[in-house]
C-alpha positions in Angstrom: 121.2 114.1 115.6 122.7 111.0 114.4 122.8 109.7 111.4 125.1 107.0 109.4 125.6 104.7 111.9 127.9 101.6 111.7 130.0 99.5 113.7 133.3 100.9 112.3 132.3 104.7 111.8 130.0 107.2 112.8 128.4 110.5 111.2 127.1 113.0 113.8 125.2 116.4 112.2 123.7 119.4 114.7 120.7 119.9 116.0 118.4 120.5 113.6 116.7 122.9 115.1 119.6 125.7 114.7 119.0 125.5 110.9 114.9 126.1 111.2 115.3 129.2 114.1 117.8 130.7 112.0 115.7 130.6 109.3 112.6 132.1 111.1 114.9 134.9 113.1 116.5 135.8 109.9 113.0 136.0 108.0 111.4 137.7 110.6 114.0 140.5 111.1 114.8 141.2 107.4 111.8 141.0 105.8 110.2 144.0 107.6 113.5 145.5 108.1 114.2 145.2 104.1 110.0 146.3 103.0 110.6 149.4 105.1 113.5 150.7 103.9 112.1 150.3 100.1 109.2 152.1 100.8 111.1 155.1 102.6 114.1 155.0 99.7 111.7 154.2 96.4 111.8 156.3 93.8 113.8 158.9 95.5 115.8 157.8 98.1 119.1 155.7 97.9 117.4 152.4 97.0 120.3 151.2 95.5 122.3 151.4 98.6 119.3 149.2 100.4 119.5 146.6 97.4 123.0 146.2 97.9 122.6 145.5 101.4 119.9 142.8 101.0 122.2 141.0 98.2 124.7 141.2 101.1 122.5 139.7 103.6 120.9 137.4 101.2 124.8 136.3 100.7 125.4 135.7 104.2 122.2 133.9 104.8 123.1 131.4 102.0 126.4 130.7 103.1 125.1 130.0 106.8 123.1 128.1 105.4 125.3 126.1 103.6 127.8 126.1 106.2 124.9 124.6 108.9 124.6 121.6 106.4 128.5 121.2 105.7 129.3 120.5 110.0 129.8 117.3 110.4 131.6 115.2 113.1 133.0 111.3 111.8 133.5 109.6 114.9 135.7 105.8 115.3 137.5 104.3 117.5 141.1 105.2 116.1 140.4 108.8 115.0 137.7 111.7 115.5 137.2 114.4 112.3 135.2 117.3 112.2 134.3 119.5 109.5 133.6 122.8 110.7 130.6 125.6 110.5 133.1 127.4 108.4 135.1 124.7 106.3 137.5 123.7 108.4 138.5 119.8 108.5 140.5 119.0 111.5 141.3 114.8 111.8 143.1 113.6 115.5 144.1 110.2 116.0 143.5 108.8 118.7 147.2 108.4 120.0 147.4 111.9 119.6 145.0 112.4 122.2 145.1 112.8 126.2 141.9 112.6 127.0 138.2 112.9 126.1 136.6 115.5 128.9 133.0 116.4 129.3 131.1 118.5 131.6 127.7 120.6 132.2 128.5 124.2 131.4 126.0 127.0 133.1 125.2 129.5 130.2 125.6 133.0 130.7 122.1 133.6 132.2 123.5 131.3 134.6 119.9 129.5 135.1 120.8 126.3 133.0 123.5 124.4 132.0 124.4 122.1 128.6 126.8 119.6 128.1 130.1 119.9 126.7 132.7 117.7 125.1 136.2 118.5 124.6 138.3 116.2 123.0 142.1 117.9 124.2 145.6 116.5 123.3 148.1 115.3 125.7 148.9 119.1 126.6 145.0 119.5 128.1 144.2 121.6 125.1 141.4 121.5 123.3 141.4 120.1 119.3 137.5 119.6 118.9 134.8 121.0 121.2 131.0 120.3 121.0 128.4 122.0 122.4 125.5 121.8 123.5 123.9 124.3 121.7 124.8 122.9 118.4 125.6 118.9 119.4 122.8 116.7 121.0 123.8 115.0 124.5 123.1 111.6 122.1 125.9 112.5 119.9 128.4 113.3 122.4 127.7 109.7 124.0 128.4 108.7 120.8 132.0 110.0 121.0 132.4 108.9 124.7 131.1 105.6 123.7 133.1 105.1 120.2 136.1 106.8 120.6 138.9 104.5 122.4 140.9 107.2 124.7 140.8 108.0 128.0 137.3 109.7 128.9 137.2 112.2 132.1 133.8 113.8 133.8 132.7 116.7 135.9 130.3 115.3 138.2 128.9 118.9 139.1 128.1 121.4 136.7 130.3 124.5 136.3 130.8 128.0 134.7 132.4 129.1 131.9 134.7 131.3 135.0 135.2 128.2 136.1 136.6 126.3 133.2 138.7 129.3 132.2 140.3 129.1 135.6 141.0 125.8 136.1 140.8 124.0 132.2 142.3 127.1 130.6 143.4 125.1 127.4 139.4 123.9 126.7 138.4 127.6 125.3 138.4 130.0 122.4 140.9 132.8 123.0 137.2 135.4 122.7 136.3 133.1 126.4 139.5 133.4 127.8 139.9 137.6 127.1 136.1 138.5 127.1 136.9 142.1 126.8 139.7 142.1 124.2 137.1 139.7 122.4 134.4 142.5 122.8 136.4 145.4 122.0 137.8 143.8 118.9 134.3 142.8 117.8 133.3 146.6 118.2 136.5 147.7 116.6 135.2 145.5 113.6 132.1 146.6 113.1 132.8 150.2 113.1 135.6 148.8 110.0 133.0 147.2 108.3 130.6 150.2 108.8 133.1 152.5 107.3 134.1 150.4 104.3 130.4 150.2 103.0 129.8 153.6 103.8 132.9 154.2 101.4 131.9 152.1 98.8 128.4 153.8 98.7 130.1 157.5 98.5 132.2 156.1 96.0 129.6 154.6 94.1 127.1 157.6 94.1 124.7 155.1 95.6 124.4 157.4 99.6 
C-alpha cells in the first residue's frame, strides 16, 4: 500500500492484509485454546499459571500489533529509510548504494513465486529487503521508479537455493544456514519453556 505521496518523498506501509489475518489466526487459536484451559484449571487447577500465559500472549499480540503499524519504508531519490517490524530505523544514501536488485522468488511450496527487492551496497549485500509477503509489487515500483541508483532484474523467476548460491549477500543468515537456523530456534524454545516452567515452580503457581 501506498500512502503519502509527493514529488520529493514517498511513504510506503505493508499490506494491509497481514495486520487483519493476524488478527483472525490469533483470535481463532487463543480464544478456544485460552476458554479451555480455564474450564479444565478453574477453581482447582493452576489457573493462575493459564492467566499468566494469556497476559503474556495478550503482550505479544499488542506489540505485533504495534510493531505492524510502526514499518514504514520513506522512499526519494537521494536516500531510502526503513523502519522496521521491530524498531529498527536503517537510512542509505543513495551513493552508498550499488545497486537496486529485484526478482520473483518461488516460496517454499515451490508452486508460486513473489517479488523481491533488495536494495544492496556496493559489496552486493543486502541493507533493505522487501518482500512480497509484506510489500505490494506497487510499492516496490515505487522504489525502482523513485530511487536514483542503478536498478538490476531477474528476468526468470528463482528459488531461495538459488539466490543463496549465486546472490549470497541478499539473505538473512537463518536462509543461508537453514539448519543452524532451525536447531537454534528449537534450542530456544526448549529455553523459554524451561524459564516459565521455573518461574511457575517458583511461584507456587504449577
Amino acid at each position: 500500500m501506498v500512502v503519502g505521496r509527493s514529488a520529493e518523498r514517498v511513504k510506503l506501509r505493508p499490506l494491509p492484509h497481514i495486520f487483519s489475518q493476524g488478527v483472525i489466526a490469533v483470535v481463532a487459536f487463543m480464544a478456544p485454546v485460552f476458554v479451555v484451559l480455564y474450564v479444565m484449571t478453574i477453581p482447582s487447577g493452576p489457573w493462575k499459571a493459564v492467566l499468566v500465559t494469556q497476559i503474556i500472549a495478550t503482550l505479544a499480540v499488542a506489540y505485533g500489533t504495534f510493531s505492524y503499524f510502526r514499518a514504514t519504508i520513506w522512499v526519494e531519490p537521494t536516500s531510502i529509510t526503513e523502519i522496521g517490524f521491530f524498531g529498527r530505523t536503517r537510512r542509505v544514501e543513495a551513493h552508498e548504494i550499488g545497486s537496486v536488485f529485484v526478482a520473483d522468488v518461488f516460496e517454499a511450496s515451490g508452486t508460486r513465486t513473489l517479488p523481491q527487492l533488495f536494495v544492496r551496497d556496493k559489496q552486493g549485500r543486502q541493507v533493505i529487503r522487501m518482500r512480497g509477503q509484506f510489500w505490494s509489487r506497487e510499492s516496490m515500483d515505487r522504489v525502482l521508479a523513485i530511487l536514483d541508483v542503478t536498478k538490476l532484474a531477474r528476468d526468470d523467476s528463482v528459488s531461495t537455493r538459488e539466490l543463496r548460491d549465486q546472490y549470497p549477500g541478499l539473505l538473512y543468515w537463518f536462509e543461508r544456514r537453514p539448519i543452524i537456523a532451525a536447531l537454534a530456534f528449537s534450542v530456544g524454545m526448549l529455553a523459554v519453556g524451561a524459564v516459565i516452567y521455573a518461574l511457575f515452580a517458583i511461584s507456587g503457581m504449577n
